[in-house]
N, C-alpha and C positions, 0 to 999 in steps of 0.2 A: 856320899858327898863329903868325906874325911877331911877335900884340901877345902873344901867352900866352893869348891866351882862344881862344873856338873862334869860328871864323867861321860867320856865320847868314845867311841872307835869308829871308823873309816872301814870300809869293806870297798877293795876296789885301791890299785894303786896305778890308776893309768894318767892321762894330762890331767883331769879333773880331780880326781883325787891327791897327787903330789901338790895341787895348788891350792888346794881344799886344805889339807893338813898343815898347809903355810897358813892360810888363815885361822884357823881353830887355833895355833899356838901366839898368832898374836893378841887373840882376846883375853881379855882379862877374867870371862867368866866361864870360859870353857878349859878342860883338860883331858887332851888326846892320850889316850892310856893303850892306844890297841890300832893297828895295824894291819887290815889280813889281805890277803889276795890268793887266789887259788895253787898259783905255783912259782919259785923263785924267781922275780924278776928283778929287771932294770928301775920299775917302779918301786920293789918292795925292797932293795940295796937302797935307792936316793933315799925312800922316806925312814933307813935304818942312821943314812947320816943325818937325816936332819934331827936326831935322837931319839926317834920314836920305837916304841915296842913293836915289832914286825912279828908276823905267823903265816905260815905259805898253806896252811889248811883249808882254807873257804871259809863258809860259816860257821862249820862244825868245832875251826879254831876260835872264832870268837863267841860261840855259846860255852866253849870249855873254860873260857878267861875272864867274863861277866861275870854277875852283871851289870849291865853301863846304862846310864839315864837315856843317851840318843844315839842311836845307831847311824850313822848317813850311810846311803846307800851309791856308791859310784861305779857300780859295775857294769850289769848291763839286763837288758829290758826283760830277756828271758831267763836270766838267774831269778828277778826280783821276786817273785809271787812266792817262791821254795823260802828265799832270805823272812820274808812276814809270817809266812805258814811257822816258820821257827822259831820266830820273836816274838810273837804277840803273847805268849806265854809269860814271855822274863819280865813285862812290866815295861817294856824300853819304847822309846817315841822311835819311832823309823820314819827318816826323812828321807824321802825315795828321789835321788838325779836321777835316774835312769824316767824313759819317755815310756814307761808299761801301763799308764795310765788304770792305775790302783789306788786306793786310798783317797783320801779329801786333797781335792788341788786346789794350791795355798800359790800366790800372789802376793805378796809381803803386803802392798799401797793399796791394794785392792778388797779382801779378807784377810791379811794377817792376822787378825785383831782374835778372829773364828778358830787359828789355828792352836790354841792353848788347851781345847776340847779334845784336838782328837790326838788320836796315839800313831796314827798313819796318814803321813803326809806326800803330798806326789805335787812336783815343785814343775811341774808341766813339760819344759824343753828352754834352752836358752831364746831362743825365740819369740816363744812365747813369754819368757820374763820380762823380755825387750816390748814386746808389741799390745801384749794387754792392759797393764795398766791408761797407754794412753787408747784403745780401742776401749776398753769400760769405760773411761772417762765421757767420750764421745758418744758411747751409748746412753749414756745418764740424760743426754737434751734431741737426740735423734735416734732414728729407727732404721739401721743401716739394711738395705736390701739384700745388699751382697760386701764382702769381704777378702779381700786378697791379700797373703803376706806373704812375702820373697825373703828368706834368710840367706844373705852372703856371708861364709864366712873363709878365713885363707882355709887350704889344707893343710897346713902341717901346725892349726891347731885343734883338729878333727882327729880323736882317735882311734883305735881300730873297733872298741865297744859303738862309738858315735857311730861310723859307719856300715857296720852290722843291725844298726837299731833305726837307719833313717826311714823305716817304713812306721814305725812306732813312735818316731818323731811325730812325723807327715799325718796322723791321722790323731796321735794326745794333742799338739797344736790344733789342728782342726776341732779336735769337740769341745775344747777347754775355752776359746773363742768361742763358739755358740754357747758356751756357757755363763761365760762372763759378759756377752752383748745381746744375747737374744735374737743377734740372725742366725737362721738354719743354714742359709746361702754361704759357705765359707770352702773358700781356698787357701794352702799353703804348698810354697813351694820350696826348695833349699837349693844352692848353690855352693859347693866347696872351689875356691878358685886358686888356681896355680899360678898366680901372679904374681910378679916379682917387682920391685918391697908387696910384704906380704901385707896385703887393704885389711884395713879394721872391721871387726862384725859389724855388721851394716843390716837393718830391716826396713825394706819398704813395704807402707801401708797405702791399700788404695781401700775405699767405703762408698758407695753409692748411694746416697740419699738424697732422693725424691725432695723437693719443695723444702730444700735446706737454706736455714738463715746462716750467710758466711761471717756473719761477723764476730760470735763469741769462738769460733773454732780454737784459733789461736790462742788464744786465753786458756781454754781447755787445756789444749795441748803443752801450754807452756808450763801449768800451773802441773799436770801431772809429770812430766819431767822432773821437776824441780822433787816430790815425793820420791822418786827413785834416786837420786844424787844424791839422796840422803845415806844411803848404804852402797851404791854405784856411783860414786864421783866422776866418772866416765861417759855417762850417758850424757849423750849433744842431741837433739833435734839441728837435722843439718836442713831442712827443707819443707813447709809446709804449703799448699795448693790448694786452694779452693773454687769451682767454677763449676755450673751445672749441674748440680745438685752432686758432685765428686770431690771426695776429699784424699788428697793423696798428702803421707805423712816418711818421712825418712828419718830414722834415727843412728847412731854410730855408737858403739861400744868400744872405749879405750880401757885397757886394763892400769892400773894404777897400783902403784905399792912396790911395782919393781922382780915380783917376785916367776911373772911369769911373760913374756913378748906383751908389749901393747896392742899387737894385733890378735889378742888372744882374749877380744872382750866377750864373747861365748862363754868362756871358762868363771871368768869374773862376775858378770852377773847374779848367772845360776850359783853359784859358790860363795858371793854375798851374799845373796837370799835365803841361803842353806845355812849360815853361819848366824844369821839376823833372827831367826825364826827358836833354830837351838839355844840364843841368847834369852829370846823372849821366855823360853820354854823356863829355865833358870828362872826367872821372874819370878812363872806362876809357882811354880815349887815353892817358893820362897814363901808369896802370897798364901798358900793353901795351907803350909805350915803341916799338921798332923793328918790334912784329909789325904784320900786315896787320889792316886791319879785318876782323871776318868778315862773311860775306854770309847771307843767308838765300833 
C-alpha cells in the first residue's frame, strides 16, 4: 500500500465491471492497478482508455502482476470457485459479483459490519442487494411464511456472464433470503425486459404473515431504505401494501453518477456495495496496523 490507498484489480471487463472500475477510480481510498479479462475485448480497450492497466490472460495474468489487497470478482459464476482456489493463497480479500454463492454473503446495511473478518466475500445478486436489506428488516418484528421476489431489470443492462449465470442468480437470491429472514418458504423470480425507454431495476416484494401488526411496517421499511441511500442514492421505495396479514413491497434502482444509463440500477447497487465494503476493508488495515489479516 505504497500510494496510501489499498490496491485493487478487477477480473472481468463486461457491464459490471467497466462500471465497477468507474467507481473504484472515483474513490479516494482505493487504487485500480490491474485489469484482466480472459481475451481482448470491447470491455478490456474501454477500461484501457479510462487509463487502467489491462491483461487479456484470466487470472493467471493477475496472479503474475500481484499482489493486490482486493481482488473483485466480475466475471462469472463458473469461473469463480478456480479465481479463490488461486487467491486465497496471496493474502487478497475476494469480493465475489458473480451469483456462485461461495464465500460469506455480505449485505453492506445488513452485516457489513462481519465483513472485515473474512477474506472471501459473495455479495449475493443485484437483487438481492436490492430486496434483503428491507426483507431482514421486516424479519427482525415478523416471521414471514413465505417470500416472493420478481427482479425486473431492462435487457440491455443484463450481460452475457448475467445471463449465463440466471440459474445461479435464481437459487444464491433464494438461500441468501432464507438466510437473512429465516423463512425456508422462498421464491425468486427474474424478468429481463425489452421495453422501450429502457424501465429502471425494479424489485417486488411480496411476504405473508400470519396475524401481522400493519402499523410499524412502513417505518421499517422506510427506515431501512434510507441505510442503503447511503452508498445507493438511487434506491426509492415506490409502493408499500399492507392487508391480510401480506406485505407487498416495490422498490426502484436509478443509477446515479452519470457513468453508466440510469436504467442500469442492477449494475449500481451491487457495484456500490462492492466498492463500500473494499473501502471498509481499507479501514481495517489501517486499524490492525502490524497484525495479520485474518482468514476464514
Amino acid at each position: 500500500m505504497t500510494t496510501g490507498r489499498t490496491s485493487v484489480a478487477v477480473l472481468g471487463a463486461g457491464l459490471i465491471g467497466i462500471d465497477l472500475i468507474g467507481k473504484i477510480q472515483r474513490s479516494k481510498a482505493l487504487d485500480c492497478r490491474l485489469v484482466v479479462g480472459r481475451h481482448q475485448t470491447l470491455g478490456l480497450r474501454r477500461a484501457d482508455e479510462m487509463g487502467c492497466t489491462t491483461a487479456a490472460g484470466g487470472i493467471a495474468s493477475l496472479l503474475g502482476a500481484g499482489p493486490f489487497d482486493v481482488v473483485f470478482d466480475a466475471s462469472n459464476a463458473d469461473a469463480h470457485a478456480e479465481h479463490w482456489d488461486r487467491l486465497k493463497a496471496t493474502g487478497a480479500t475476494l469480493i465475489d459479483l458473480t451469483p456462485a454463492q461461495l464465500g460469506a454473503m455480505v449485505v453492506p446495511t445488513v452485516n457489513g459490519a462481519a465483513a472485515a473478518a473474512c477474506r472471501h466475500i459473495n455479495l449475493v445478486s443485484c437483487g438481492g442487494q436490492a430486496a434483503i436489506p428491507v426483507l431482514h428488516a421486516l424479519a427482525q418484528h415478523c416471521t414471514p411464511e413465505y417470500i416472493e421476489v420478481v427482479s425486473t431489470g431492462a435487457s440491455a443492462s443484463a450481460g452475457r456472464a448475467t445471463r449465463l449465470n440466471l440459474d445461479q442468480y435464481i437459487d444464491t437470491t433464494q438461500a441468501a433470503i432464507r438466510a437473512f429472514t429465516g423463512s425456508s418458504d422462498v421464491k425468486v423470480m427474474v424478468n429481463l425486459s425489452l421495453a422501450l425507454p429502457a424501465p429502471p431495476f425494479r424489485v417486488a416484494m411480496t411476504a405473508l404473515v400470519p396475524g401481522l401488526r400493519p402499523k410499524p411496517v412502513r417505518a421499517i421499511v422506510a427506515a431501512a431504505a434510507e441505510r442503503v441511500r447511503t452508498f445507493t442514492p438511487g434506491y426509492t421505495v415506490t409502493s408499500i401494501s399492507v392487508s391480510d396479514g401480506r406485505i407487498s413491497v416495490a422498490v426502484e434502482v436509478t443509477a446515479e453518477g452519470g457513468s453508466i444509463p440510469k436504467y442500469a440500477g442492477n449494475l449500481d447497487i451491487i457495484n456500490a456495495a462492492a466498492v463500500l465494503l473494499a473501502e471498509q476493508h481499507t479501514t481495517a488495515r489501517g486499524e490492525m496496523k502490524d497484525t495479520s489479516w485474518p482468514s476464514v
